[in-house]
C-alpha positions in Angstrom: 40.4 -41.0 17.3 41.2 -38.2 14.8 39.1 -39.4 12.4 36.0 -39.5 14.5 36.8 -35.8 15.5 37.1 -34.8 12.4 33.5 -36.3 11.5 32.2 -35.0 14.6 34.0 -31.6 14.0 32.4 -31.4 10.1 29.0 -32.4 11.6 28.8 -29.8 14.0 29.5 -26.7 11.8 27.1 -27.9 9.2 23.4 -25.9 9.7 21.6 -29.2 7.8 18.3 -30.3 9.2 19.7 -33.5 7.4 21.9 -35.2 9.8 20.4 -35.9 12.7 21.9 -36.7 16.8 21.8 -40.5 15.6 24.5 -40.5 12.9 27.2 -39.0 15.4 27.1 -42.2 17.5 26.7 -44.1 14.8 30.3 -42.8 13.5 32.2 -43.4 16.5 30.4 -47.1 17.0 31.9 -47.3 13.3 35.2 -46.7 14.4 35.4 -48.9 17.4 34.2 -51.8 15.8 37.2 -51.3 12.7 39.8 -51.5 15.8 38.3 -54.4 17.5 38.3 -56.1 13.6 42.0 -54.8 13.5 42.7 -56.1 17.0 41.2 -59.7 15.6 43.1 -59.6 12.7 46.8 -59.5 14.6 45.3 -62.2 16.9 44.3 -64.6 14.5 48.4 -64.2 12.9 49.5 -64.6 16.2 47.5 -67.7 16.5 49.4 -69.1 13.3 53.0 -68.4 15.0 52.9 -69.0 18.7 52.0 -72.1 20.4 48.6 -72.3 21.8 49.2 -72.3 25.4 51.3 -69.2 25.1 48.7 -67.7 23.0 46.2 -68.8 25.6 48.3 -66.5 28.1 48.9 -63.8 25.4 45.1 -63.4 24.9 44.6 -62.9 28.4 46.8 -60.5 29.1 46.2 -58.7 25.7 42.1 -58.7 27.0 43.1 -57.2 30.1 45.6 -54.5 28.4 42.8 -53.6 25.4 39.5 -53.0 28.2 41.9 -51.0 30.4 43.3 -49.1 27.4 39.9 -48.9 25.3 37.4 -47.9 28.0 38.7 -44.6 28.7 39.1 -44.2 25.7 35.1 -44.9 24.9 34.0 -42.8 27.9 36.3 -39.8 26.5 34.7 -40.6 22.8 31.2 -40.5 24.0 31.9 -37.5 26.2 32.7 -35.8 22.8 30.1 -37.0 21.0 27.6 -35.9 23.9 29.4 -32.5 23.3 28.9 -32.2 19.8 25.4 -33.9 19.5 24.1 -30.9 22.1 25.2 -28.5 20.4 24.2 -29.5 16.8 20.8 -30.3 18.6 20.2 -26.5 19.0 21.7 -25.5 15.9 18.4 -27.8 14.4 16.2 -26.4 16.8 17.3 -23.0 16.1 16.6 -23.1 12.2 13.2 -25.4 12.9 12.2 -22.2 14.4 13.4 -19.5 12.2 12.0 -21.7 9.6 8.4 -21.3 11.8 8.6 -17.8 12.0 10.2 -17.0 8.6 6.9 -15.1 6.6 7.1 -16.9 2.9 8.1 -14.0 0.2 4.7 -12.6 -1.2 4.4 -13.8 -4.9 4.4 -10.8 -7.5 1.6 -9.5 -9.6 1.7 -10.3 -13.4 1.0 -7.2 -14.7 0.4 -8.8 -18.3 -1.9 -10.9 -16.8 -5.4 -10.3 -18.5 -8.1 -9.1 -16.4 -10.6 -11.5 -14.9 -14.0 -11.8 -17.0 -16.9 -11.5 -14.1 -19.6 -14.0 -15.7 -21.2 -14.7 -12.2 -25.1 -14.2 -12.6 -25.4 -11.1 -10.8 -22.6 -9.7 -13.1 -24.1 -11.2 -16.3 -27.3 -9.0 -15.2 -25.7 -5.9 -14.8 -24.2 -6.2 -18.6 -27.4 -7.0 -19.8 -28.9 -3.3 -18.6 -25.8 -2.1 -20.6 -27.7 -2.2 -23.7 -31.1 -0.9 -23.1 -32.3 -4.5 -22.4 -35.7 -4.7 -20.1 -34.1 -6.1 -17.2 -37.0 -7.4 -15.3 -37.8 -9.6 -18.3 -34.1 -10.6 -18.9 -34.0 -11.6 -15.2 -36.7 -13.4 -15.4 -35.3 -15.2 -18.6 -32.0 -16.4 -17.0 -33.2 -16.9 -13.3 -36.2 -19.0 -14.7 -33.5 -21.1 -17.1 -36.3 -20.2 -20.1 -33.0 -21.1 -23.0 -31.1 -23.4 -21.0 -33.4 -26.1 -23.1 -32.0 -25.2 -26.2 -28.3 -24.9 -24.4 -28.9 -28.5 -24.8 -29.6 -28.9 -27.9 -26.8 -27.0 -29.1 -24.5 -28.9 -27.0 -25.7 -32.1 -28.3 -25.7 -31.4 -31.8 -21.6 -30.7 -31.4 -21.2 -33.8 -29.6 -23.0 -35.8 -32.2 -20.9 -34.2 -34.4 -17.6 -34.8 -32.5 -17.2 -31.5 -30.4 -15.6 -32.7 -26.8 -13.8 -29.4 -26.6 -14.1 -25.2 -27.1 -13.7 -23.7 -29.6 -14.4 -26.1 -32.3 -15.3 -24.6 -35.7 -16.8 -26.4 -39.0 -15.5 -24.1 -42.1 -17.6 -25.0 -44.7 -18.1 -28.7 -42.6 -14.5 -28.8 -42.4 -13.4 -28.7 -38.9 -10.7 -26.4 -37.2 -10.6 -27.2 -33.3 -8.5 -24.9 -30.8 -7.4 -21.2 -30.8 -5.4 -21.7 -33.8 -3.5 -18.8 -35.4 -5.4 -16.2 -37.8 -3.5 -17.9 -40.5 -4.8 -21.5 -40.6 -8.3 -20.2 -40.7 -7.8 -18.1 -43.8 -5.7 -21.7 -45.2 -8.8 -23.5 -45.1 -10.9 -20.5 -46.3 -8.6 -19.7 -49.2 -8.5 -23.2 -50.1 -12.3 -23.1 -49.9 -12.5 -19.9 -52.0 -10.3 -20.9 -54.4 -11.5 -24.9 -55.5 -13.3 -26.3 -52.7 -10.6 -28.0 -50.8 -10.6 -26.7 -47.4 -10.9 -30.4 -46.0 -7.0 -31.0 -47.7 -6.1 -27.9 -46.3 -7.3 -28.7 -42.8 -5.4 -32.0 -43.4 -2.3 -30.4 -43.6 -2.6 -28.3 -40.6 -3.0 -31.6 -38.8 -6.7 -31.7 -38.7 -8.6 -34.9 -39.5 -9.1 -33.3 -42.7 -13.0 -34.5 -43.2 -15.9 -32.5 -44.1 -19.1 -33.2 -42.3 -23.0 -32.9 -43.2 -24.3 -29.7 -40.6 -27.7 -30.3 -40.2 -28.1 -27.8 -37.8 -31.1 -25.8 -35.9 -31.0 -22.2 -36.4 -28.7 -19.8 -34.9 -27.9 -16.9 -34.5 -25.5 -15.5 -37.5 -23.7 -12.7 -38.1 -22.7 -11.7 -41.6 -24.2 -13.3 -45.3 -26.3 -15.6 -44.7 -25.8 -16.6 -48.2 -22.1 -16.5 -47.9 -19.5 -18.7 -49.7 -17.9 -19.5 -46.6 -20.2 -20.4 -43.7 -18.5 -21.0 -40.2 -20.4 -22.6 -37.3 -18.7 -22.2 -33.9 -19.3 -24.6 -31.1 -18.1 -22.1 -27.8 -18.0 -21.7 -24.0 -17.9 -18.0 -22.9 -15.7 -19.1 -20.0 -13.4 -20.7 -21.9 -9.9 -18.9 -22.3 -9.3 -20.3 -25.2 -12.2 -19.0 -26.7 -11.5 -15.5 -25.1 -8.0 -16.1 -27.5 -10.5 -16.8 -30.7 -12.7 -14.3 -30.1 -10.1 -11.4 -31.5 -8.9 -13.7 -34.1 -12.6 -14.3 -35.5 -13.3 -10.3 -35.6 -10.3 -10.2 -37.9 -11.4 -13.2 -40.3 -14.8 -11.6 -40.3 -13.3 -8.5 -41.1 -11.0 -9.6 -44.1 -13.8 -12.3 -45.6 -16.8 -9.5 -45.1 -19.3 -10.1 -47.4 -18.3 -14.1 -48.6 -18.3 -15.2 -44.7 -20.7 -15.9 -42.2 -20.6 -17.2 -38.2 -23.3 -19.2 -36.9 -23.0 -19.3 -33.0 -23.8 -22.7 -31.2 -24.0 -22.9 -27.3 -20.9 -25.5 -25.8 -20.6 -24.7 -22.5 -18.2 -26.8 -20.2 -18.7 -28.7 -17.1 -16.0 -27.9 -14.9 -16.6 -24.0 -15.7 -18.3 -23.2 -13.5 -20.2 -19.8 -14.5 -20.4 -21.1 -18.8 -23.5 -22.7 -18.7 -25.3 -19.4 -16.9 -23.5 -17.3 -19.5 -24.9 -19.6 -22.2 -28.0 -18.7 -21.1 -27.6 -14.6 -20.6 -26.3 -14.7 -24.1 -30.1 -16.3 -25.6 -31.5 -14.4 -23.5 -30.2 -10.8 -24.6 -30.9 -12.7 -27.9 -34.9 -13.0 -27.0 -34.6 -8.8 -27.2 -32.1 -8.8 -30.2 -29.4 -7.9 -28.3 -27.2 -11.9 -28.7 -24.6 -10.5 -30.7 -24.1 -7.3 -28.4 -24.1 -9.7 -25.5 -22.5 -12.1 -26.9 -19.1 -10.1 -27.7 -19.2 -7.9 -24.5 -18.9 -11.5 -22.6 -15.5 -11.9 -24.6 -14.1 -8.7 -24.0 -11.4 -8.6 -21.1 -11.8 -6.8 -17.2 -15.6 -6.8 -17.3 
């Protein structure tokens, strides 16, 4: 009897949506069935010691003695339980409700976050008039899909040559795939400068380390044409991880000016949704000489 109170009594205080009405009457069924097992137990050792017509009487009177004794008992238990099961009832109720009503905390504002590129076509048209562009003509260029043909091409020449993601770069035929830090670019380039063997020094960055035959159509190329080092860039405009290249490819340009070259190539992504439209914008600015202008305005951040 104390024992179930004392369940029924931690049960009742405790604000859970876990325990539920079901578990309280389960506890006190629990506890009558360990007395009736215990009330079995002294019967079966009285069995062993008394004769059986004396046990015979002894049972009968002990039946009689245990349902007058335990039923009380059982309707005073269950008026408890009743009780306690009410009331933790609308404790549950209560915090279903607040829980309802409660508004969920707003979620704070990264203000390092970097500012969303707009690369939507009507956006892509308003950058184009940014530099002096004809816009009726550009218009006409990216609403009529006049370079997504050669998109196409570009895109296929980086999958025949093993591009499945942006940015993917061939130094010299050597590629260098991902964002990768300033300084395993100038690795391969120094090693390339120095003897020829960028491919061992791709190797070592984890690269597969193999140089590849480019035979490429034209692109557009900023820097020697003639240069040493000649970097070909297979990249998406909506791609973050290009956005994180394009700052690191200013600097290698930069520090390499004059023995370094970058070839652009069109790779635009499936699942982004506005890349293959920027492609696009970006030969089209080209068509008025404008790719390169284009082309890094795209990358720049909150426009």
């Amino acid at each position: 009897m104390i024992l179930i109170l004392i369940h029924v009594k931690v049960l009742s205080s405790m604000n859970s949506l876990v325990y539920e009405k079901t578990f309280i009457l389960r506890i006190v069924w629990y506890h009558f069935s360990m007395v009736k097992k215990s009330v079995k137990k002294i019967k079966t050792r009285a069995q062993m010691a008394m004769p059986e017509t004396m046990m015979a009487e002894v049972t009968k009177m002990g039946s009689k003695n245990l349902t007058a004794y335990y039923t009380p008992m059982m309707i005073v238990l269950l008026i408890v339980a009743s009780f306690y099961i009410g009331r933790l009832s609308a404790q549950v109720e209560g915090l279903k409700k607040a829980q309802g009503t409660t508004a969920p905390a707003p979620v704070a504002a990264n203000p390092n976050a970097a500012p969303e590129r707009k690369l939507d076509v009507a956006s892509l048209k308003v950058r184009a008039r940014k530099f002096g562009l004809d816009g009726n003509k550009f218009d006409q260029c990216l609403d009529g899909g006049t370079t997504a043909a050669r998109v196409s091409v570009e895109q296929k020449e980086g999958a025949d040559l093993g591009v499945s993601g942006t940015p993917s770069f061939f130094i010299n035929g050597v590629m260098l795939v991902g964002a990768q830090p300033q300084s395993s670019f100038e690795a391969v380039i120094d090693a390339e400068l120095k003897d020829g063997s960028g491919d061992k020094a791709a190797l070592a960055l984890g690269e597969a380390g193999k140089r590849v035959k480019l035979n490429l159509t034209p692109g557009y190329v900023s820097g020697e044409k003639n240069a040493k080092i000649k970097v070909v860039e297979f990249t998406d405009f909506e791609c973050p991880f290009c956005e994180r290249a394009f700052p690191t490819m200013t600097a290698i340009m930069q520090k390499y000016a004059g023995k370094i070259s970058l070839e652009y190539k069109s790779f635009p992504l499936s699942f982004h949704a506005s890349a293959q439209k920027a492609a696009e914008a970006a030969l089209c600015a080209g068509e008025q000489g404008k790719f390169w202008e284009m082309h890094d305005d795209m990358f720049s951040q909150a426009q």
